[in-house]
N, C-alpha and C positions, 0 to 999 in steps of 0.2 A: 504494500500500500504506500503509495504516495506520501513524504512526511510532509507535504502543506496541504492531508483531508486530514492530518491530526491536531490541526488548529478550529477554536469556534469559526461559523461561518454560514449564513443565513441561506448558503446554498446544499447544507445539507443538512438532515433534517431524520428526527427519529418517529416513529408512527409506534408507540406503547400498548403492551396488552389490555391496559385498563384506559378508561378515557380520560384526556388530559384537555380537556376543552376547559375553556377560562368563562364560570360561572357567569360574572356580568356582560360578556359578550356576547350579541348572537349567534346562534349557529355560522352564517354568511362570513359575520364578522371575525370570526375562530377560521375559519378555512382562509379567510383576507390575509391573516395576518401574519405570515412570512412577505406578501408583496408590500404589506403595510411598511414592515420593517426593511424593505429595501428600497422603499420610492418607488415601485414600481405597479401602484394599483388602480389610480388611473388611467395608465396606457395599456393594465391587461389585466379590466376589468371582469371579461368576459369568461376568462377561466377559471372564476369564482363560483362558478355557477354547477361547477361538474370536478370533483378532485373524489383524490386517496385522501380525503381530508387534507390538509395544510401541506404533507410532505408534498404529492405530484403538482400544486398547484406552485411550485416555487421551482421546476423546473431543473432539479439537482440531477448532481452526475453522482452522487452516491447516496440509495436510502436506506437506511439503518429500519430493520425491524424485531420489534421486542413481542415476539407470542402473538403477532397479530390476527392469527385464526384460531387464537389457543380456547376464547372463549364461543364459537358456533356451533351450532349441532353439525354433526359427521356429514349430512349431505352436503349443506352448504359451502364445509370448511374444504371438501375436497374440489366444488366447483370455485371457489375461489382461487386455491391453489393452481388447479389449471390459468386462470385471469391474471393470477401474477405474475406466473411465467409469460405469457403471452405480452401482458403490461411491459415489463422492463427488457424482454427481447425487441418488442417495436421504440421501445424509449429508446435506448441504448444504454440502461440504469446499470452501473454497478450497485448491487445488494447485499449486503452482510445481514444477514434476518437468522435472528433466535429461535429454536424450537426443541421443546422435548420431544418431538413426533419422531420418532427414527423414521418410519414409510416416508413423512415428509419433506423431511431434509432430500432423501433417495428421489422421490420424486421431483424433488423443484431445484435441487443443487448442481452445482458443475466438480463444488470441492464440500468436504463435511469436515468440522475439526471437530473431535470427539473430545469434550472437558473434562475433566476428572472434576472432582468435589474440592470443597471450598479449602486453601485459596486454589480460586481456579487456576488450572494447566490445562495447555493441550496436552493429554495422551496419545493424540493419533490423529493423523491429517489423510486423509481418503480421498480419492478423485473418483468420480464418476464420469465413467467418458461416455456414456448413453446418449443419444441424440436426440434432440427436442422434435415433436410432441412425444413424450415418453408413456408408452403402456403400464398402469401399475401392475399388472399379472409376468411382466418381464423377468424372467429366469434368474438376467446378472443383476436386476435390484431387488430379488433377494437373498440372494449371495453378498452382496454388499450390508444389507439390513443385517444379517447372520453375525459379518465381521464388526459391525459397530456394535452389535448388542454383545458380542465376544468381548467388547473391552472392557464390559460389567459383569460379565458372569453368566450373561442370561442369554445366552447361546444353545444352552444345551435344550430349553424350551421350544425353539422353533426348529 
């Protein structure tokens, strides 16, 4: 990773498993306000009107996601997960997105970094070279799902 996306910067932007919407704002005005905060919401007005909430509407080259399908019911979460991939391969988004989902990671990843417990480490950096649109019933992602859950133990399960 680039070390100037490890500086603040109103063009990148995290989307939280719980909502972080600002009470006294409207909804409108909660999605405005990355353009708010960069001068930029009178000349692009119009993309307030349709966002991933505040991150897509600010046009970043990197979106940071924390559990953002962690709270859906299963059909929805896995029809999202297809839209996300879809979303940042037409963006051209670099994504670093959080999940306990092992399927999910396998399904929407290109690299998985497996955390150990706190303080966190990576134990195990994984590439998935599957080509997009990816089948979930695919052979090598669950050979991959097997080796990540291998690195807690819980391998011998599946």
């Amino acid at each position: 990773m680039p070390s100037a996306w490890l500086q603040p910067d109103p063009s990148r932007v995290v989307v939280f498993r719980n909502p972080t919407l600002y009470p006294w704002r409207t909804v409108w005005q909660n999605v405005a306000l990355g353009l708010q905060a960069r001068g930029e919401l009178a000349r692009q007005r119009d993309w307030v009107d349709l966002a991933l909430a505040r991150a897509l509407v600010n046009d970043s080259g990197l979106l940071i996601l924390d559990e953002p399908l962690g709270k859906l019911d299963s059909l929805t979460r896995l029809a999202m997960q297809t839209e996300l991939v879809a979303l940042w391969q037409r963006a051209g988004l670099s994504v670093l997105m959080v999940t306990h989902d092992v399927e999910e990671a396998w399904f929407m990843a290109q690299r998985v970094l497996v955390m150990g417990p706190r303080p966190a480490r990576v134990i195990a950096e994984l590439v998935v070279d599957r080509p997009y649109p990816r089948h979930r019933g695919d052979e090598a992602l669950a050979t991959l799902r097997c080796d990540a859950l291998r690195h807690f133990g819980l391998d011998a399960s599946w």
